[in-house]
N, C-alpha and C positions, 0 to 999 in steps of 0.2 A: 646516611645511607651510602655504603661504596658504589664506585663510578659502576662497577658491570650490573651491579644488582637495579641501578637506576637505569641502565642502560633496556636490561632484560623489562623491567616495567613497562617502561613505553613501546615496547616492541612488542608484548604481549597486550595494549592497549592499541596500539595500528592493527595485531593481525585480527584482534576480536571486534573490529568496529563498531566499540560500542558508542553513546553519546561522550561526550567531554562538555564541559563550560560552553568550550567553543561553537558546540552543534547544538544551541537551543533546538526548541521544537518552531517551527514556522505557525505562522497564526494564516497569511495568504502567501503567493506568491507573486504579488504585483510586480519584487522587482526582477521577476522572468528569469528567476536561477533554474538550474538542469543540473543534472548528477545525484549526486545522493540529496534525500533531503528528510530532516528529519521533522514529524509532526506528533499530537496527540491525538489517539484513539481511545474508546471505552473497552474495558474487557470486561463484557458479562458473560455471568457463570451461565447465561443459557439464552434461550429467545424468549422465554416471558420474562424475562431483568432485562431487556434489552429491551422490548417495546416497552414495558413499561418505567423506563429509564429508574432504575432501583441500583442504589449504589453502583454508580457506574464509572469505580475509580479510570483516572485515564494511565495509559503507558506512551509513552514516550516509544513511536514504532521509525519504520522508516521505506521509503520509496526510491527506483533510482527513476529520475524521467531525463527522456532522449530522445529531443525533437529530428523530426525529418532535417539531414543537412542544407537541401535547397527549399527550405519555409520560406514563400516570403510573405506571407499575413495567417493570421490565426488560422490554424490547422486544426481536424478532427483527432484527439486522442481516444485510447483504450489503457484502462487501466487492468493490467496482466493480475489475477489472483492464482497464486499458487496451490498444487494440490499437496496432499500427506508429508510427500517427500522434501516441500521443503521448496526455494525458490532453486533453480537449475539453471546453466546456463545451454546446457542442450536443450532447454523448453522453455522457459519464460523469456531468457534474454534472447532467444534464436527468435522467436515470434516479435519481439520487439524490433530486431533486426529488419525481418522483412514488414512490418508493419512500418516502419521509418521508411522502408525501399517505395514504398505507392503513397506517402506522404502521410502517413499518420503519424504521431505523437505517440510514447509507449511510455506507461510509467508503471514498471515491475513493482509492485507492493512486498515485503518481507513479512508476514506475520508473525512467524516463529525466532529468528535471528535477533530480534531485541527481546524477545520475554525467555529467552535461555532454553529454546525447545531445538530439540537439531530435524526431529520427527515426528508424526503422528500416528504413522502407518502402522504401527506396533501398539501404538495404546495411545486412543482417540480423547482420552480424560483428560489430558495433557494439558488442551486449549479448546472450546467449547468452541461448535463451527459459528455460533454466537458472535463472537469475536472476530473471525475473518471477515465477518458481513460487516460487523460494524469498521473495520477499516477498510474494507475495500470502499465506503459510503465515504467516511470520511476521508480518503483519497482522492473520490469524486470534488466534494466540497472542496477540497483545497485547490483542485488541476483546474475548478471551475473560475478560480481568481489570475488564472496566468493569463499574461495580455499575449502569447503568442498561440493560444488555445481557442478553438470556436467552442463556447461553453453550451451550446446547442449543439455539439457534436461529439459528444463525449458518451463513450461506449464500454462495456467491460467483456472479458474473456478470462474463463477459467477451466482449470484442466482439472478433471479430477473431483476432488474433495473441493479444489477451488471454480468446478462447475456450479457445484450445488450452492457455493457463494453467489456465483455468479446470479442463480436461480434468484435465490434468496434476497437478494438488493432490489427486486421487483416490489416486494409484497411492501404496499406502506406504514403500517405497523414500525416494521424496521427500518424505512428511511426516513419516515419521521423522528427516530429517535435519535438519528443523528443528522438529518438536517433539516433545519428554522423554514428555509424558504421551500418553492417550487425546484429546484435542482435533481434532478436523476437523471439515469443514464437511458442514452434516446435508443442504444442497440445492446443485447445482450446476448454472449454465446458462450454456450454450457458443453465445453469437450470433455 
């Protein structure tokens, strides 16, 4: 391969952030990383394949989490679900911003960005709200392993289409089917 065409590769691989080798999927976070991080979730085609866990290939999605700067022991997170439009930095990461300012923990969930959706708001077939639920859950399960996380204090907020996520991580059906133990969220709010 010539030098530009290698060049433009990896450049078109940095600005699409997709996984690499390098960015397995995390199984916990015991050893207390922040920034991006990349995990597995189930994508069902609906909410009866999702309770009733029926082929429930995983994808490979991703999170950024950004703890309060003056933590000094395990802090109350929220995990941000995004709505139609996609994750925003005027809305997911602005809320995570002031949610870090009164010491919480924010960790922006992407759902669309790894499964190649840019939007929803135009056509909801796209990605079943199925799906947001089950990784906003499994976002839970995972923030629930970080030792600088009060894993009793872990909450979610969703705007939007990522309200009725939000709704939806309530009902146990759906969080049984993506987590084993007693783990959910102790606050939930539906903007």
């Amino acid at each position: 391969m010539r030098p530009i065409a290698v060049r433009l590769s990896l450049l078109i691989l940095l600005v699409a952030g997709t996984a690499t080798a390098a960015d397995p999927p995390v199984q916990d976070l015991v050893d207390g990383r922040t920034g991006k991080i990349y995990f597995a979730s189930p994508t069902p085609a609906g909410f009866f394949a999702l309770a009733k866990r029926e082929a429930l290939a995983k994808t490979v999605i991703f999170g950024t989490l950004v703890l309060p700067k003056k933590a000094t022991g395990p802090v109350p997170a929220m995990v941000i679900a995004h709505g139609s439009a996609g994750v925003s930095h005027e809305r997911e990461f602005w809320w995570a911003d002031h949610l870090n300012d009164i010491g919480v923990a924010a960790f922006v969930v992407d759902s669309f960005t790894p499964r190649n959706i840019r939007e929803t708001a135009t056509d909801q077939t796209q990605l079943s709200t199925a799906a947001n639920v089950a990784d906003a859950l499994a976002a839970l399960r995972l923030l629930a392993t970080h030792p600088q996380v009060d894993k009793q204090r872990i909450g979610v907020i969703g705007f939007s289409k990522g309200g009725q996520v939000a709704l939806y991580t309530t009902l146990e059906p759906f969080r049984r089917a993506v987590i084993d133990d007693q783990t959910r969220f102790k606050k939930v709010f539906a903007l």
